[in-house]
DSSP file (Angstrom, degrees, kcal/mol; ACC not computed):
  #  RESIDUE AA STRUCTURE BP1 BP2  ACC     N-H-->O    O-->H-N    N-H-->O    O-->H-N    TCO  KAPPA ALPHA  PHI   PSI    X-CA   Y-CA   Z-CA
    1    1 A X              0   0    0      0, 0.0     2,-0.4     0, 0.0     0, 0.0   0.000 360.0 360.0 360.0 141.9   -3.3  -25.1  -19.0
    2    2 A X        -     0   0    0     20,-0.1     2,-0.6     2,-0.1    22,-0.2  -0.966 360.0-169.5-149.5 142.4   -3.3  -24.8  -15.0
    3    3 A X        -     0   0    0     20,-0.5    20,-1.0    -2,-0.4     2,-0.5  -0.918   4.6-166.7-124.2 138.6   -3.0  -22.3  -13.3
    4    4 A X  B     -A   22   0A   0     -2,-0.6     2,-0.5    18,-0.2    18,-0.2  -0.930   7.9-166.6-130.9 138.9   -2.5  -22.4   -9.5
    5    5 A X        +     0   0    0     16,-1.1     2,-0.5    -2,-0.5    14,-0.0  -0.811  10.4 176.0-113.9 125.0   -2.7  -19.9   -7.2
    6    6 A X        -     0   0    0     -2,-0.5     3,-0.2    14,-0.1    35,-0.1  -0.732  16.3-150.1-139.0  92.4   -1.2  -20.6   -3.6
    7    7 A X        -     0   0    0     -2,-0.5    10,-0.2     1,-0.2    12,-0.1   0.025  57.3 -49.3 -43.7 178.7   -1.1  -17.7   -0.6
    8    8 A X        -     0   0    0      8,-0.3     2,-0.6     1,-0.1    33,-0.4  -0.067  58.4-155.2 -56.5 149.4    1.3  -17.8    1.6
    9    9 A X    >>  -     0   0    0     -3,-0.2     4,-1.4     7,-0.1     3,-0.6  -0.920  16.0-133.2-129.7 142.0    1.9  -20.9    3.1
   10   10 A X  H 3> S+     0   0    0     -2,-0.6     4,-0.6     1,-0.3    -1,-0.1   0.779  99.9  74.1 -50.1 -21.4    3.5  -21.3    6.6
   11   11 A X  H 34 S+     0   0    0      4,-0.2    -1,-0.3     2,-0.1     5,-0.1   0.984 119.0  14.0 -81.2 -49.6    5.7  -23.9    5.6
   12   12 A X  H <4 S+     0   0    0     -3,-0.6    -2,-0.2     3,-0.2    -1,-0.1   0.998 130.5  36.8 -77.4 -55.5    7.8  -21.1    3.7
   13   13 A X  H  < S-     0   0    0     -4,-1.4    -3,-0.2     2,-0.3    -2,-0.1   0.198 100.5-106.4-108.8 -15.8    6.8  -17.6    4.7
   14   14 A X  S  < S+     0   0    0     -4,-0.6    -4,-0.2    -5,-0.5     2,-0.2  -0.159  92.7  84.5 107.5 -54.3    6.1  -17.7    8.4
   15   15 A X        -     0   0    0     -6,-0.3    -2,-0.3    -5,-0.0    -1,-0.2  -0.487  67.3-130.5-132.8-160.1    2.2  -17.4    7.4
   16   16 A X        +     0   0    0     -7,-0.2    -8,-0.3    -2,-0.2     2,-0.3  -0.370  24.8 174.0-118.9 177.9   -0.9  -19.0    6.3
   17   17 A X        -     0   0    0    -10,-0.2     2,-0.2    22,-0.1    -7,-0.2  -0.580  12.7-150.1-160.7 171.4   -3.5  -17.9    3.1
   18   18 A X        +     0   0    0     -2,-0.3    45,-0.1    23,-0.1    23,-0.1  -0.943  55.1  77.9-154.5 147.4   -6.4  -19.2    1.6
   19   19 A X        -     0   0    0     43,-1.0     2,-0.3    -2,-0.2    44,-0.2   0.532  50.2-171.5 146.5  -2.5   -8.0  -19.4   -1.3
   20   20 A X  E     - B   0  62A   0     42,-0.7    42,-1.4    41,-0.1     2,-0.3  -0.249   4.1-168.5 -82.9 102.5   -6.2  -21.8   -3.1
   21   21 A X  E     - B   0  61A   0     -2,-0.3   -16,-1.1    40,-0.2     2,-0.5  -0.580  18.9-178.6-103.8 127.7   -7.4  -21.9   -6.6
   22   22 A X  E     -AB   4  60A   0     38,-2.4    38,-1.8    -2,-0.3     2,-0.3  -0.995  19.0-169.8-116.2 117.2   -6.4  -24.8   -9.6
   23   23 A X  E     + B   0  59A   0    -20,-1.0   -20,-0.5    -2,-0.5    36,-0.2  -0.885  14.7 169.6-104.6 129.1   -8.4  -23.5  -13.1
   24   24 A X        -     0   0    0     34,-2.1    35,-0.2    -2,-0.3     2,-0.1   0.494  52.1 -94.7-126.9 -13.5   -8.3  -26.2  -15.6
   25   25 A X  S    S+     0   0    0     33,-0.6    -1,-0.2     1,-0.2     2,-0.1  -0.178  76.8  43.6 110.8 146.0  -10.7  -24.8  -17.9
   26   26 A X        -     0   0    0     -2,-0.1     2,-0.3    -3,-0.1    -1,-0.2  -0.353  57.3-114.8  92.9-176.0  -14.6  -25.3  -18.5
   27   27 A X        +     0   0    0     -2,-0.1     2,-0.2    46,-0.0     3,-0.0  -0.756  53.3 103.6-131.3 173.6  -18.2  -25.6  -16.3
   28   28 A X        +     0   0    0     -2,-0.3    46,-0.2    47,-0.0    47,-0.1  -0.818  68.4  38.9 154.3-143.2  -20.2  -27.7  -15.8
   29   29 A X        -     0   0    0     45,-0.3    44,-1.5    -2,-0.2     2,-0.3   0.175  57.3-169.7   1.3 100.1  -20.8  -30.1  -12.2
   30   30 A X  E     +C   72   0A   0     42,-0.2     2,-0.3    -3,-0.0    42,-0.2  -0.954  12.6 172.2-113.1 140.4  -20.0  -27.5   -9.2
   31   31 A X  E     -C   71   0A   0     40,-1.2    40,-2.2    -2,-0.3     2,-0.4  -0.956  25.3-141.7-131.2 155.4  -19.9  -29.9   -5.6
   32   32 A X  E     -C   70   0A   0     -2,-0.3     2,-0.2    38,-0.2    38,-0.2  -0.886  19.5-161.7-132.8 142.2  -18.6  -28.3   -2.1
   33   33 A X  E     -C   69   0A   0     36,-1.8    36,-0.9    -2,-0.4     2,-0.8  -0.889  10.2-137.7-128.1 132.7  -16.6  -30.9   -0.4
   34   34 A X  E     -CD  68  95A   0     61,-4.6    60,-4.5    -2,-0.2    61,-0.9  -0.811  29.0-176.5-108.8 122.2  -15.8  -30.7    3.8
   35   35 A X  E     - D   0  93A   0     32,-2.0     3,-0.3    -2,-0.8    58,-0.3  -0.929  17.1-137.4-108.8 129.8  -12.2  -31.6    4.5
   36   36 A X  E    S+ D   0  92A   0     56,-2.2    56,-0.7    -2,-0.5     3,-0.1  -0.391  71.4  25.9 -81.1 160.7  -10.4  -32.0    7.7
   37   37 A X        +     0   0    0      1,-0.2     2,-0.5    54,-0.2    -1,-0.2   0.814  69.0 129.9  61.7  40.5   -7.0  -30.8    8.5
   38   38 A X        +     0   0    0     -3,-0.3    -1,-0.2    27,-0.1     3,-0.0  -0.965  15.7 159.7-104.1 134.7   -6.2  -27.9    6.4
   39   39 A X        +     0   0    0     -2,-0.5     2,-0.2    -3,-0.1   -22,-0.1   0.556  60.1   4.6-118.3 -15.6   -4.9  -25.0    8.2
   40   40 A X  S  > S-     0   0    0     -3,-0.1     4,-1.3   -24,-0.1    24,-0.3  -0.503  88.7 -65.0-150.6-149.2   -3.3  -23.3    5.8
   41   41 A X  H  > S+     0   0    0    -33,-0.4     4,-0.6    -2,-0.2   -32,-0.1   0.583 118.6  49.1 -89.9   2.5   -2.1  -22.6    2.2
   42   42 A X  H >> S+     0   0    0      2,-0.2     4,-3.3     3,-0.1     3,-0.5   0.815 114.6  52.1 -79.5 -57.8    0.2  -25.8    1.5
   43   43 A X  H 3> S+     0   0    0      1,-0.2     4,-1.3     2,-0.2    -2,-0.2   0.750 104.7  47.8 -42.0 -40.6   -2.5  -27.4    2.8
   44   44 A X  H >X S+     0   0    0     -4,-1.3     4,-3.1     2,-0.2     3,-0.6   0.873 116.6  49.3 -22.3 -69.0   -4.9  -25.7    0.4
   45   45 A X  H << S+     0   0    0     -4,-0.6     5,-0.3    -3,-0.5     4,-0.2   0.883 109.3  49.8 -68.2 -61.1   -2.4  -26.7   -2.5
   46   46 A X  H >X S+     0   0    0     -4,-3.3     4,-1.6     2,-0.2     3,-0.9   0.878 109.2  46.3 -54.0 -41.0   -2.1  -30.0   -1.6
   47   47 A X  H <X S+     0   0    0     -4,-1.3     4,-3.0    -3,-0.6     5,-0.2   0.954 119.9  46.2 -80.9 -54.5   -5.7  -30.9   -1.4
   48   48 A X  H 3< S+     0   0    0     -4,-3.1    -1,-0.3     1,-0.2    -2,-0.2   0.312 108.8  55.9 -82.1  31.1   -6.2  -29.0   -4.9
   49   49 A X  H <> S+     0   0    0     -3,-0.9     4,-0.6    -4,-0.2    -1,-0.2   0.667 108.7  39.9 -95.1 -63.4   -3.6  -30.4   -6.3
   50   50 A X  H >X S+     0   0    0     -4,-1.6     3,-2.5    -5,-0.3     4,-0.7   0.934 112.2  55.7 -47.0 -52.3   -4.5  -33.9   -5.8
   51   51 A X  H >< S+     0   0    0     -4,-3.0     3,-4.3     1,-0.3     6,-0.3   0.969 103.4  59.5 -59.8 -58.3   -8.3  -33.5   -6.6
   52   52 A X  H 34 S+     0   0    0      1,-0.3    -1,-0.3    -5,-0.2     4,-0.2   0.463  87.6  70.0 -73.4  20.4   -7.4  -32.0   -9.9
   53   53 A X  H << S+     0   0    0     -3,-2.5     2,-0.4    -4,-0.6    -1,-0.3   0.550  82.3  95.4 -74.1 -17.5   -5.6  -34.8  -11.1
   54   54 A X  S X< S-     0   0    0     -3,-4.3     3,-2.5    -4,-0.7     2,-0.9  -0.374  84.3 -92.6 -90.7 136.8   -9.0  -36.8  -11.4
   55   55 A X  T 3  S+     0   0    0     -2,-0.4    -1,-0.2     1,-0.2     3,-0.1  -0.098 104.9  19.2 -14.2  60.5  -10.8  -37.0  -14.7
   56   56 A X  T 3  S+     0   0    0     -2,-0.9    18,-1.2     1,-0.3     2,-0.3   0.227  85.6 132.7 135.5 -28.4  -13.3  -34.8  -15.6
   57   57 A X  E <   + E   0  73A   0     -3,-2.5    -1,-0.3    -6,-0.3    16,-0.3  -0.427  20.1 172.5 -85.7 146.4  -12.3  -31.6  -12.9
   58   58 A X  E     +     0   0A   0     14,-0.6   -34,-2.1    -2,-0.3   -33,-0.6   0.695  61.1  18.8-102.7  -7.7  -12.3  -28.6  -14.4
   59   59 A X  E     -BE  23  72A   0     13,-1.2    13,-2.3   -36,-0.2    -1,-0.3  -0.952  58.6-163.0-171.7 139.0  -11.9  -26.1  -11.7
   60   60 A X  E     +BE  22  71A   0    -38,-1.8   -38,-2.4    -2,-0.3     2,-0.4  -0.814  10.6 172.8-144.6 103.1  -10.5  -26.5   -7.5
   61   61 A X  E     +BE  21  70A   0      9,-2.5     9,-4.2   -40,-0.2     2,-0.4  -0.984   9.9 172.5-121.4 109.2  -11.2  -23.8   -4.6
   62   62 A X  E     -BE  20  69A   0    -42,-1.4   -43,-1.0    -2,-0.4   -42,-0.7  -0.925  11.8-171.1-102.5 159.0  -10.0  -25.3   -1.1
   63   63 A X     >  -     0   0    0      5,-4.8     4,-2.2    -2,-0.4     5,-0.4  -0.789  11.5-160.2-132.6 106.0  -10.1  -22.8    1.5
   64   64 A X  T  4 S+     0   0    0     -2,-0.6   -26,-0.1   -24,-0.3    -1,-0.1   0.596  90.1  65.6 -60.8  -1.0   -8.2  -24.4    4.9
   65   65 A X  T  4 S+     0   0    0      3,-0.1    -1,-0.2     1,-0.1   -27,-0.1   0.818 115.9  22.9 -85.4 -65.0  -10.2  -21.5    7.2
   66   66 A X  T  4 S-     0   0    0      1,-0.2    -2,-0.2     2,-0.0    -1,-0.1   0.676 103.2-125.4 -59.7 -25.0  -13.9  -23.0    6.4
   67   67 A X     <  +     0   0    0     -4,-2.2   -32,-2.0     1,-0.3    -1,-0.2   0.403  64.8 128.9  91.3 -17.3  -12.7  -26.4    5.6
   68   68 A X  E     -C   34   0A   0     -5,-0.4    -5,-4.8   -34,-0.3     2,-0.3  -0.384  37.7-166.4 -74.5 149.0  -14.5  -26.5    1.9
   69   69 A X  E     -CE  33  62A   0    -36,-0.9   -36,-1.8    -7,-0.2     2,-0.7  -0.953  12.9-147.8-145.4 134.2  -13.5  -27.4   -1.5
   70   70 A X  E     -CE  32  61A   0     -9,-4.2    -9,-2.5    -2,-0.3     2,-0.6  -0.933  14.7-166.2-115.8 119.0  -15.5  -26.6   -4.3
   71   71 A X  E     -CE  31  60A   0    -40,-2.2   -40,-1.2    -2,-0.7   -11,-0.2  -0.786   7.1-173.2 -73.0  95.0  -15.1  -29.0   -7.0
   72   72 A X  E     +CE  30  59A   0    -13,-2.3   -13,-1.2    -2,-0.6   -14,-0.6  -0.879  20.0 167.6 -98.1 165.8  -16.4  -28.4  -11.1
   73   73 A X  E     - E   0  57A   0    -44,-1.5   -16,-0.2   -16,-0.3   -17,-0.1  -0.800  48.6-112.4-156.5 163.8  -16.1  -31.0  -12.8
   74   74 A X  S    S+     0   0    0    -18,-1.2     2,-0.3    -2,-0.2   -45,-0.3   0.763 102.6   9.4-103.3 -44.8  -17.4  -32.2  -16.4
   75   75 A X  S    S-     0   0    0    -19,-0.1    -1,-0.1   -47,-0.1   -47,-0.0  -0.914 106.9 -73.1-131.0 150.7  -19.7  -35.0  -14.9
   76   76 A X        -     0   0    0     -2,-0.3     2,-0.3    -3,-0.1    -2,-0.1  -0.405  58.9-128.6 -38.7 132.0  -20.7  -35.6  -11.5
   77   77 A X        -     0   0    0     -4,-0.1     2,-0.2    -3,-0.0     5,-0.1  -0.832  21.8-110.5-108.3 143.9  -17.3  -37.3   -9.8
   78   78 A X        -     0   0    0     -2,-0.3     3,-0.4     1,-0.1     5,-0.1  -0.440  34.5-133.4 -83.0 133.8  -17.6  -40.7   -7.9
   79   79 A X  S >> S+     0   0    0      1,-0.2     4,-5.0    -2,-0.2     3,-2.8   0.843 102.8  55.0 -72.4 -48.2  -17.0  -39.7   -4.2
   80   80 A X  H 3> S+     0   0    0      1,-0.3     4,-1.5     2,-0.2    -1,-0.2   0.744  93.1  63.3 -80.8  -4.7  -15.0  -42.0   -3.4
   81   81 A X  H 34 S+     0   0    0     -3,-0.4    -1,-0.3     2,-0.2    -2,-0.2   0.203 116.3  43.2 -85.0   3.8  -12.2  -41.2   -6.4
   82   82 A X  H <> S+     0   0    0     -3,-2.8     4,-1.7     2,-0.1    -2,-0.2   0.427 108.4  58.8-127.3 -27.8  -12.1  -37.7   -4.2
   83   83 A X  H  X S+     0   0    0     -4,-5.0     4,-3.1     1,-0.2     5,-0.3   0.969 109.6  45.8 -41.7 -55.2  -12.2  -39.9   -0.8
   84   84 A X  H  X S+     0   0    0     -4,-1.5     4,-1.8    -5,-0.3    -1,-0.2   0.832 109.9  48.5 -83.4 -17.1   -9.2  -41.2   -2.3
   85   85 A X  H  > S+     0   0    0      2,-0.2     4,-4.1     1,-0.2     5,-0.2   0.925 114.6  50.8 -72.4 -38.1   -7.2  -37.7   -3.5
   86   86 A X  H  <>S+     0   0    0     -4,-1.7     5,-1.0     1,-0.2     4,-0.3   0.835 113.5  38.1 -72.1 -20.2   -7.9  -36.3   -0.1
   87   87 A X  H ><5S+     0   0    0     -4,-3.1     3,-1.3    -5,-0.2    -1,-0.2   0.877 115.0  55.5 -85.9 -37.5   -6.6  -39.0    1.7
   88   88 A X  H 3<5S+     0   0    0     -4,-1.8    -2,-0.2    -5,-0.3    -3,-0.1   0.906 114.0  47.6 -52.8 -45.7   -3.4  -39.3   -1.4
   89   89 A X  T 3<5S-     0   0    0     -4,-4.1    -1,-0.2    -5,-0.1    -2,-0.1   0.746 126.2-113.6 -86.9  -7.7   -2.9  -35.5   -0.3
   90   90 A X  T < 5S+     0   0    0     -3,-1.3    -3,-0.2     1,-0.5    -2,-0.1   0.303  84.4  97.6 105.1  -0.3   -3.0  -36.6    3.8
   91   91 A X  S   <S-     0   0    0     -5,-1.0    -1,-0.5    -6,-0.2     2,-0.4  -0.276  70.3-122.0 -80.3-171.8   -6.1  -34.9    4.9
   92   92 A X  E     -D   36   0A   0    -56,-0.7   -56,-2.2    -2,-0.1     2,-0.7  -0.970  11.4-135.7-127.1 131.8   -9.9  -36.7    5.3
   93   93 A X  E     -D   35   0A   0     -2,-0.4   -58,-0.2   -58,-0.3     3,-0.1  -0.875  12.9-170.8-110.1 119.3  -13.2  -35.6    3.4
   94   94 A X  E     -     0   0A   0    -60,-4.5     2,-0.3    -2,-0.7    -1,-0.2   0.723  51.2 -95.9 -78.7 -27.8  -15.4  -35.7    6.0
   95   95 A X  E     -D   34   0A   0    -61,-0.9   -61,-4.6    -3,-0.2     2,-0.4  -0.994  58.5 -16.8 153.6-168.6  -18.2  -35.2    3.1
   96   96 A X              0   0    0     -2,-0.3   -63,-0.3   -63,-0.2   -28,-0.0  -0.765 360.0 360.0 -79.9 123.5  -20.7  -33.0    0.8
   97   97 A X              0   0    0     -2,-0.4   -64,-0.1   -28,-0.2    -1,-0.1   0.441 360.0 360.0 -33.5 360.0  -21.1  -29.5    2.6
């Protein structure tokens, strides 16, 4: 089950949120990610969309004000398989917070 949670996002509503949560179930491996170019809650959506496609996350919080996403995951996730969702979703992970 996933459940995703997406404030408003400008691209519909006029205005922005954050917070934007994908729950996939589980714990285990929590990593804070810094990503560039989110301003708002599509953005949010998009970043955690992509990222919880990969193998092994259980759980995706980006938040476009701070620039973070916090990643769980089942194992430590290979950086560059999260290089490549954040670029898949059209932002850049600048790196680990």
């Amino acid at each position: 089950m996933t459940t995703e949670t997406n404030s408003d996002s400008c691209c519909g509503t006029g205005s922005c949120g954050s917070g934007t949560t994908v729950d996939v179930h589980g714990i285990g491996v929590t990593t804070v990610y810094k990503v560039s170019g989110m301003t708002c809650g599509h953005c949010e959506g998009a970043v955690s969309q992509e990222i919880s496609a990969l193998d092994g996350v259980t759980a995706v919080t980006a938040v476009a004000k701070t620039g973070e996403v916090t990643v769980t995951s089942t194992a430590q996730l290979d950086e560059e398989a999260v290089r490549a969702a954040v670029d898949e979703a059209g932002y850049e992970l600048v790196g680990r917070a």
